[in-house]
Backbone as ProteinMPNN parsed JSONL, in Angstrom:
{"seq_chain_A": "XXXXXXXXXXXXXXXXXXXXXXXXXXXXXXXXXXXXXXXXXXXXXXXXXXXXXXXXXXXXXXXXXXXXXXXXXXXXXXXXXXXXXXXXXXXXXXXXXXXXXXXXXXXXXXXXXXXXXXXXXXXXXXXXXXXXXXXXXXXXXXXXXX", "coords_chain_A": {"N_chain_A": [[145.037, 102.799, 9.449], [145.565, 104.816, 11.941], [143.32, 103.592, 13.702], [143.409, 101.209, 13.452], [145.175, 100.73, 14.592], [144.781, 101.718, 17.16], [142.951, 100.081, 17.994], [144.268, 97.267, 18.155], [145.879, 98.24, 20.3], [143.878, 98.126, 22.167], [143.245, 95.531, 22.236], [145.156, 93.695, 23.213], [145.489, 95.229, 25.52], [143.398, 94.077, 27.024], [144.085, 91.11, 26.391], [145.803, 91.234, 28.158], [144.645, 91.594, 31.081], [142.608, 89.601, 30.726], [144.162, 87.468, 30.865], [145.333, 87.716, 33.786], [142.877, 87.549, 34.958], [142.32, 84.938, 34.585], [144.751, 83.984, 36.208], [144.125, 84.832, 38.187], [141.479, 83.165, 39.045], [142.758, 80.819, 39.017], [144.9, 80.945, 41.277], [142.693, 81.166, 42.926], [141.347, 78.814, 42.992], [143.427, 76.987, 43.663], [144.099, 78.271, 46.578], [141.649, 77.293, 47.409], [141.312, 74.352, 46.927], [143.449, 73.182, 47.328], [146.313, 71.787, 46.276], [145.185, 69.504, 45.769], [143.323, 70.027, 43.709], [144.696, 69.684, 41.131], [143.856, 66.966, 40.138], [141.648, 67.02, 38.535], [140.844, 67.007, 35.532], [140.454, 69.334, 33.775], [141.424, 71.454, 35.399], [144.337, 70.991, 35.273], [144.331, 71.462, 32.608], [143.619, 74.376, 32.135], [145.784, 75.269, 34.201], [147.973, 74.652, 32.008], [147.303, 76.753, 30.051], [146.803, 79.131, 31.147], [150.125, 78.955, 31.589], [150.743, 78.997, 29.254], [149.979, 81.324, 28.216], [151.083, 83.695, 30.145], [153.978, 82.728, 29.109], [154.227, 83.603, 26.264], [152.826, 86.351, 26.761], [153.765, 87.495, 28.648], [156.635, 86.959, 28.963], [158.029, 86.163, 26.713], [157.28, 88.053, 24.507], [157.899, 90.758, 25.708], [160.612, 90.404, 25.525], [161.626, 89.717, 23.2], [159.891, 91.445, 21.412], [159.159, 93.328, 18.62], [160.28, 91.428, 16.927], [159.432, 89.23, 17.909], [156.883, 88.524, 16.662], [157.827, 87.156, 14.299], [158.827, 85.099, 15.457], [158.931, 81.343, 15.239], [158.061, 79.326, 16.888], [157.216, 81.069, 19.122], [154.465, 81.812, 17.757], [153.016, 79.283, 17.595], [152.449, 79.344, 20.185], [151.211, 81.503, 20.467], [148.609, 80.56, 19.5], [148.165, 78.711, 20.364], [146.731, 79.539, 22.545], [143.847, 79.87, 21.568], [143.122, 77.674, 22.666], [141.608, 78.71, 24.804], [138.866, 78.981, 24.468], [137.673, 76.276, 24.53], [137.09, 76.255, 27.681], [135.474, 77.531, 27.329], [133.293, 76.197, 26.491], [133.5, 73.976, 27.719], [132.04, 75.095, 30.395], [129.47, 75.069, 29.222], [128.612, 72.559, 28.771], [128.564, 71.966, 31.543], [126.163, 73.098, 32.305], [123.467, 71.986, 31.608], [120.468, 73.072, 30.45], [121.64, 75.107, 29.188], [123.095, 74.151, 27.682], [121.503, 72.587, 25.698], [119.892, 74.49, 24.479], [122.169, 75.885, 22.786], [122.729, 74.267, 21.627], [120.09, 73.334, 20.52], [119.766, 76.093, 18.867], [122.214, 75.783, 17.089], [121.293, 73.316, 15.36], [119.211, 74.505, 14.298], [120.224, 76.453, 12.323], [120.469, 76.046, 10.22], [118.228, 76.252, 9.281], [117.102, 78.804, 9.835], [119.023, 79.927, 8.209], [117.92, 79.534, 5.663], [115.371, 80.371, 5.935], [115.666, 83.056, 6.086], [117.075, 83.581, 3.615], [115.219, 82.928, 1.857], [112.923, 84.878, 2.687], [115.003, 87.319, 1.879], [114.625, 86.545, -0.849], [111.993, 86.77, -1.331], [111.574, 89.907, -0.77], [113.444, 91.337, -2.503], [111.924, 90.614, -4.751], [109.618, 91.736, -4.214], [110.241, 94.098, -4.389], [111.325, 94.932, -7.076], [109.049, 94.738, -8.237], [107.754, 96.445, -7.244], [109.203, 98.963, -8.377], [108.894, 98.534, -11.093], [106.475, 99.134, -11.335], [106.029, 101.649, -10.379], [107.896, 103.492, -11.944], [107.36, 102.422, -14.265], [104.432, 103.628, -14.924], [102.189, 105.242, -16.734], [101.363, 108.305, -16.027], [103.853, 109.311, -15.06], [106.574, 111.432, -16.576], [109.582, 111.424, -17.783], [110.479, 111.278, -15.21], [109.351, 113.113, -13.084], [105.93, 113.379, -11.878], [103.107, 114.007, -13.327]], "CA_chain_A": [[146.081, 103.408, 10.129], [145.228, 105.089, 13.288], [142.089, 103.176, 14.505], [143.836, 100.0, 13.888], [146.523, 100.724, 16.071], [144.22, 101.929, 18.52], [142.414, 98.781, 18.306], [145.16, 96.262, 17.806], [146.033, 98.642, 21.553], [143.003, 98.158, 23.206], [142.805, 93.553, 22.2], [146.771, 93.853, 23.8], [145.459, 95.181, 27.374], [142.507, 93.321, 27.304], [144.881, 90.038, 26.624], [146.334, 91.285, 29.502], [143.42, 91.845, 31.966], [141.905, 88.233, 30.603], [144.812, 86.541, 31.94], [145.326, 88.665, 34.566], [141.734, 86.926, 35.72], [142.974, 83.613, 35.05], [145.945, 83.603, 37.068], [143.608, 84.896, 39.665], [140.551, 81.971, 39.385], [143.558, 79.399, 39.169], [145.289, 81.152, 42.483], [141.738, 81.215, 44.157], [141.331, 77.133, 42.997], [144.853, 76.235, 44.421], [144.05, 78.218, 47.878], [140.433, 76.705, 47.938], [141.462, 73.259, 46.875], [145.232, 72.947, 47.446], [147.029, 70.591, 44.83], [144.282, 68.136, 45.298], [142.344, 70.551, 42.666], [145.126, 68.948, 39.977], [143.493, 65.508, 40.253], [140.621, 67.483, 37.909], [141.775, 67.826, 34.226], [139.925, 70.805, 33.568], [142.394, 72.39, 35.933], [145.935, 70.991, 34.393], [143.603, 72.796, 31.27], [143.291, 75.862, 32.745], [147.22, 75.798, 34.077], [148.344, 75.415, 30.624], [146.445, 77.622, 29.496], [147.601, 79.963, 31.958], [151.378, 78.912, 31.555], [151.157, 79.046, 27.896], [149.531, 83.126, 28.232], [152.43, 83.826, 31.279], [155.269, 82.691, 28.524], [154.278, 84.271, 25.353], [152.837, 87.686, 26.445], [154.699, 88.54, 29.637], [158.35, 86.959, 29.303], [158.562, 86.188, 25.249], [156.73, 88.672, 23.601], [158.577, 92.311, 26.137], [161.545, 89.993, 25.185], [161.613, 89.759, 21.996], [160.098, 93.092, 20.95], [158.84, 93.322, 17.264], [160.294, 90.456, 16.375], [157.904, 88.405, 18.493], [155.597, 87.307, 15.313], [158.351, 86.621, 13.383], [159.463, 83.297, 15.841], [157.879, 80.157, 15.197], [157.701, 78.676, 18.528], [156.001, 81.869, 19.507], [153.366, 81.364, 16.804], [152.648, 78.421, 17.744], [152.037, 79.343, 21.529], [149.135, 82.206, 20.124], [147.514, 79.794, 18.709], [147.278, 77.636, 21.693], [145.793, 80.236, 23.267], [142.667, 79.767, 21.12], [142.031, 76.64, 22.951], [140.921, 79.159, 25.658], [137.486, 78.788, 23.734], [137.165, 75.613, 24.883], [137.059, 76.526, 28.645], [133.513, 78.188, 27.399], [132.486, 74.735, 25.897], [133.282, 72.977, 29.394], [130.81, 76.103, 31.061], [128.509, 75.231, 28.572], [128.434, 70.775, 28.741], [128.193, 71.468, 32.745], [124.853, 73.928, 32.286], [122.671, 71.457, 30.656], [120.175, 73.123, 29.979], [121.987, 76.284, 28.463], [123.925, 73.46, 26.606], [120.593, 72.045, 24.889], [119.942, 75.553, 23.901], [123.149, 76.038, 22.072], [122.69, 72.593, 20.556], [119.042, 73.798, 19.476], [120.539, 76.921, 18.271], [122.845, 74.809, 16.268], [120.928, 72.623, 14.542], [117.917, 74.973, 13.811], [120.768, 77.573, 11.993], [120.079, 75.897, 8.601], [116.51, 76.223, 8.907], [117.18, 80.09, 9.971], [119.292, 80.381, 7.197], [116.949, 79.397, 4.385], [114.545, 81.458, 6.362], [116.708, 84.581, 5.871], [117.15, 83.695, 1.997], [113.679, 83.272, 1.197], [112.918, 86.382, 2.858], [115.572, 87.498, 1.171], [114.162, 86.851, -2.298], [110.6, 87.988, -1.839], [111.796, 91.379, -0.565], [113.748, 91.483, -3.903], [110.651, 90.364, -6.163], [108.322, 92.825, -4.121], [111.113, 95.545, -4.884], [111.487, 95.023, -8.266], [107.575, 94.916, -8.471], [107.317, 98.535, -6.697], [110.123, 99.692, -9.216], [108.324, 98.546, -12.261], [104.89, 99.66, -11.22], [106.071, 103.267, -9.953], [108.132, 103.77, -12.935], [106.456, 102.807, -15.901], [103.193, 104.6, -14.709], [101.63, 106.35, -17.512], [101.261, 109.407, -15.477], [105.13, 109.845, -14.772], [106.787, 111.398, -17.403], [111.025, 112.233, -17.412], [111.057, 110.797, -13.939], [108.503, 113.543, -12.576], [104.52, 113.561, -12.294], [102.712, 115.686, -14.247]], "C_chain_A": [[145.877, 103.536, 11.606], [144.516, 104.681, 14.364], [142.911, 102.009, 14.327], [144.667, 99.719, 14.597], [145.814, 100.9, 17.225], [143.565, 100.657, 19.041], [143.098, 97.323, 18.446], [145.686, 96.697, 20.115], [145.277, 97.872, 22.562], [142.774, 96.19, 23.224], [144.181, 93.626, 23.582], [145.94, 94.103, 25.347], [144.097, 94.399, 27.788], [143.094, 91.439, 27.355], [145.071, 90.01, 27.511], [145.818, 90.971, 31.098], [142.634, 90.09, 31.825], [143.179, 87.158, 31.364], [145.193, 86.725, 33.485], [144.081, 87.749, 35.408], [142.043, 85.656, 35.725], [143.452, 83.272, 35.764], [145.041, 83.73, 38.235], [142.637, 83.806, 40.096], [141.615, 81.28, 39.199], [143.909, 79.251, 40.434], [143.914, 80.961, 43.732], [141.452, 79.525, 44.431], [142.175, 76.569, 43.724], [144.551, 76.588, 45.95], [142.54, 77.758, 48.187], [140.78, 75.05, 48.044], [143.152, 72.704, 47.494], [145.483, 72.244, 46.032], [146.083, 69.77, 44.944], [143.48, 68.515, 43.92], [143.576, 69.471, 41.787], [144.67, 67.653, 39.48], [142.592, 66.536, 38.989], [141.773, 68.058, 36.164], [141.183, 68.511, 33.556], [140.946, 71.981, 33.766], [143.669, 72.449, 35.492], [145.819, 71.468, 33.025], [144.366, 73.702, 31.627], [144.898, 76.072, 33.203], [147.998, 75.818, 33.262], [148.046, 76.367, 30.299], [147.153, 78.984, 30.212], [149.364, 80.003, 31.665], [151.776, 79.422, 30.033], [150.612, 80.859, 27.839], [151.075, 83.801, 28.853], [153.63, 84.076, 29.586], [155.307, 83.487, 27.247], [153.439, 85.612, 25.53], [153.783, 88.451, 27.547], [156.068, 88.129, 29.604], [158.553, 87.109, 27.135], [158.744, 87.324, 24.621], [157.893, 90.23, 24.804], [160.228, 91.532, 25.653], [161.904, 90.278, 23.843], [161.458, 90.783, 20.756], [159.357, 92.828, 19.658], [159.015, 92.212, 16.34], [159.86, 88.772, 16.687], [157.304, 87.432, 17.783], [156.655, 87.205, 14.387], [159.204, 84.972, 13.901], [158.527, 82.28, 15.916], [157.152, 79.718, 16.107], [156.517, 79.844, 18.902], [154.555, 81.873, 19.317], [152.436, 80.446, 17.596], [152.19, 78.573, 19.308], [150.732, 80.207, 21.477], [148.832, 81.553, 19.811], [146.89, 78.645, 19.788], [146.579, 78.259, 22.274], [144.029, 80.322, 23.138], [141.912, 78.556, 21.664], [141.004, 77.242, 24.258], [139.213, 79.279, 25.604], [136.6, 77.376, 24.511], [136.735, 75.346, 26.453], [134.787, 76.831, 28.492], [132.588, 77.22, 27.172], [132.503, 74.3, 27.298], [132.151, 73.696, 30.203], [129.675, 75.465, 30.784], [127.748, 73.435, 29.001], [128.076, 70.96, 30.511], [126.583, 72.485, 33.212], [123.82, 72.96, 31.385], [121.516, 71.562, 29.996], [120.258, 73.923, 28.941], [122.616, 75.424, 27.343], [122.743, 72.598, 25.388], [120.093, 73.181, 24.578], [120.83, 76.077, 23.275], [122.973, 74.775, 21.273], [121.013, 72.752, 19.674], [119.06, 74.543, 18.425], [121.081, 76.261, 16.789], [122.194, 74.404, 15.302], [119.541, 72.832, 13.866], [118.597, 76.182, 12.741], [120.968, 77.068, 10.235], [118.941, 76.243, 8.146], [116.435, 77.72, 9.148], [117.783, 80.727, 8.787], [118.744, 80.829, 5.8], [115.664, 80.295, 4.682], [114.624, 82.535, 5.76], [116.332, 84.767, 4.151], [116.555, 83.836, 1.422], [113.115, 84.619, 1.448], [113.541, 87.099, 2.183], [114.618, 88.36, -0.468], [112.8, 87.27, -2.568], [110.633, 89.329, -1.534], [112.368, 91.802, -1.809], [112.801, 91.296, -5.17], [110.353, 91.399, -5.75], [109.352, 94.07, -4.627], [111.076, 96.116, -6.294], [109.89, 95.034, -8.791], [107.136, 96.298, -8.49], [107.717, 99.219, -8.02], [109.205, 99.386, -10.733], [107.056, 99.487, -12.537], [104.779, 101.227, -10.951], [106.676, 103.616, -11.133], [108.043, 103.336, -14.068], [104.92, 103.509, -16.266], [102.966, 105.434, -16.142], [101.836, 107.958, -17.42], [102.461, 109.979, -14.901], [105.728, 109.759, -15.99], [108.337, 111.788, -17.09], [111.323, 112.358, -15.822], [110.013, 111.947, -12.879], [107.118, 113.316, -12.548], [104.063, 114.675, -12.774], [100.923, 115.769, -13.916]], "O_chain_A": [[145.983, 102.595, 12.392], [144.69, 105.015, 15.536], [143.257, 101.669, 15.458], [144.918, 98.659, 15.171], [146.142, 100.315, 18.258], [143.605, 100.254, 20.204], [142.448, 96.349, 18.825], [145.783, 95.833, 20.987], [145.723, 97.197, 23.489], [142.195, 95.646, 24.165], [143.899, 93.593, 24.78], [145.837, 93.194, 26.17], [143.88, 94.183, 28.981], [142.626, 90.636, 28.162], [144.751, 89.02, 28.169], [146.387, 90.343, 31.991], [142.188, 89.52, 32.822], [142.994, 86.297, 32.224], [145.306, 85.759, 34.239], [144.398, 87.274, 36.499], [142.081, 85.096, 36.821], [143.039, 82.264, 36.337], [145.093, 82.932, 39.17], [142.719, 83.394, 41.253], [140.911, 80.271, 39.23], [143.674, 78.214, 41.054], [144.023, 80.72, 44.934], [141.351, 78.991, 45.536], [141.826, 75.652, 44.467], [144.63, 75.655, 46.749], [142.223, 77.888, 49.369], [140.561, 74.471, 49.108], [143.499, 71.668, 48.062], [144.83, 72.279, 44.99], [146.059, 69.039, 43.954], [143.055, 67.655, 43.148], [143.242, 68.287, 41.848], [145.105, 67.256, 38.4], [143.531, 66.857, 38.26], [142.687, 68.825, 35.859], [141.394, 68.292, 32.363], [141.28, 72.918, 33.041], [144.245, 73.518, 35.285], [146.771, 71.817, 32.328], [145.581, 73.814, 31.463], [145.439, 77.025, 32.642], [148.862, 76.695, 33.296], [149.021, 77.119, 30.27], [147.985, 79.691, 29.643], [149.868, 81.118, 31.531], [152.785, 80.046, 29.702], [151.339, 81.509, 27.088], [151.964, 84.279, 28.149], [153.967, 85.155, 29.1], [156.359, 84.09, 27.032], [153.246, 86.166, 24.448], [154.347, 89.541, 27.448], [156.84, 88.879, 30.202], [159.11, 88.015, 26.513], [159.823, 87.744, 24.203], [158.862, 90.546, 24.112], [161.078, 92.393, 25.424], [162.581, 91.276, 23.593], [162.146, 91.011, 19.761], [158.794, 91.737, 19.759], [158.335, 91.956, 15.346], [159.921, 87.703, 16.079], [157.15, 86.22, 17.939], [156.134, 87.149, 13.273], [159.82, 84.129, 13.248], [157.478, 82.331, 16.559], [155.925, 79.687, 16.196], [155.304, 79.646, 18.963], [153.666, 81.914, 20.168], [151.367, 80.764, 18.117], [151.403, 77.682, 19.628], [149.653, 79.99, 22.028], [147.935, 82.212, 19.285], [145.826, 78.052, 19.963], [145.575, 77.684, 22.695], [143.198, 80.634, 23.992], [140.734, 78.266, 21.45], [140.007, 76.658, 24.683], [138.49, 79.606, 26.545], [135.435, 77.343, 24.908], [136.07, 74.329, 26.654], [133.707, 76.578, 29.026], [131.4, 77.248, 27.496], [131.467, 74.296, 27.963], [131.299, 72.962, 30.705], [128.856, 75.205, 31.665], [126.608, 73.245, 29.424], [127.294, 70.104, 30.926], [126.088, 72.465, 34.338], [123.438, 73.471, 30.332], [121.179, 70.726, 29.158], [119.512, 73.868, 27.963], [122.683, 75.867, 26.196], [123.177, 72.082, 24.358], [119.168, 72.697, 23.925], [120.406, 77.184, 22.945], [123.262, 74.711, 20.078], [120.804, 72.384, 18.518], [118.65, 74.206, 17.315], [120.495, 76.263, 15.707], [122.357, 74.999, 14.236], [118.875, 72.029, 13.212], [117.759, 76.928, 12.234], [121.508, 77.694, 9.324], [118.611, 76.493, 6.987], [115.453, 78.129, 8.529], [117.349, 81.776, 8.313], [118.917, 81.829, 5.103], [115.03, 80.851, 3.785], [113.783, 82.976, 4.977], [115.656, 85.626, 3.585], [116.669, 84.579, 0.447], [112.863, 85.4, 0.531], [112.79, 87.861, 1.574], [114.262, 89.451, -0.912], [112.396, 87.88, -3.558], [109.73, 90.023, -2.004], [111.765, 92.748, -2.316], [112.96, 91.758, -6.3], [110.592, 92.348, -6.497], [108.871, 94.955, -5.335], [110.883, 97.279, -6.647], [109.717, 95.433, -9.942], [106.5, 97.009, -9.269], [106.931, 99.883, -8.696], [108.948, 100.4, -11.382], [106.741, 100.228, -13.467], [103.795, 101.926, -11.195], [105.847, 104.305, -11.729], [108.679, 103.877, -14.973], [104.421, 103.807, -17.351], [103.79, 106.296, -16.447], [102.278, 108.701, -18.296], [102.346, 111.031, -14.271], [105.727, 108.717, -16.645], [108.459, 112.51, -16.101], [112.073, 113.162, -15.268], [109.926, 111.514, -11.73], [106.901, 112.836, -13.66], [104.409, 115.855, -12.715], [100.259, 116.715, -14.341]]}, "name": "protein", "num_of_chains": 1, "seq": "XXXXXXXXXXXXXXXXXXXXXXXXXXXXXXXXXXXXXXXXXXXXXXXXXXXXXXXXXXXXXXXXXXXXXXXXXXXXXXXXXXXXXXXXXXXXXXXXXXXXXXXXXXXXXXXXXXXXXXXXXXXXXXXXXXXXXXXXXXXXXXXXXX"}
């Protein structure tokens, strides 16, 4: 009820505030670069990206009102928004070595996994070891010592 509204609140102005920074690194690109920045298709990214935020939270969505998530088109414009993810991938491919540390990451997260599991299951043997050995004791009778 109450917390999810509050929290469903607090994603909403943070949407806001994240594009809010966009518009502003796009506006600082355009007066650093002029239009030559568009030659870079990172940047005709990044102004989708931007255009597609702009249309579905500040004109569609106070437009529309409640019935917002019930228009298709709309839909379909949150969801583009998720390519904003890939902005973090481009960060990541031009840091090369932070990007061979995510790619280590990666491909060591099977071998972490099975890690985990095995751990896992000898913490569950030794458990069930304790539990046998503390309670079938001789010397504990009706769950007390005597």
């Amino acid at each position: 009820g109450d917390l999810r509204s509050e929290a469903m609140e607090a994603t909403i102005i943070l949407e806001h505030v994240f594009l809010a920074i966009y518009i502003m690194e796009l506006g600082l690109r355009f007066y650093a670069f002029h239009l030559s920045c568009l030659a870079d298709t990172w940047v005709l990214f990044d102004l989708f990206l931007v255009v597609v935020g702009v249309v579905s939270q500040w004109i569609a969505t106070p437009i529309l009102g409640e019935k917002a998530e019930q228009v298709g088109p709309l839909m379909v414009l949150r969801t583009v928004r998720l390519m904003r993810l890939a902005k973090t991938v481009r960060l990541l491919i031009k840091f090369k070595e932070l990007w061979m540390l995510v790619r280590g990451l990666l491909n060591s997260a099977s071998t972490m996994l099975y890690t985990i599991l095995l751990l896992f299951v000898l913490l569950f043997i030794f458990a069930c070891l304790v539990m046998e050995l503390l309670f079938e004791h001789p010397k504990i009778v009706g769950g007390s010592l005597r």
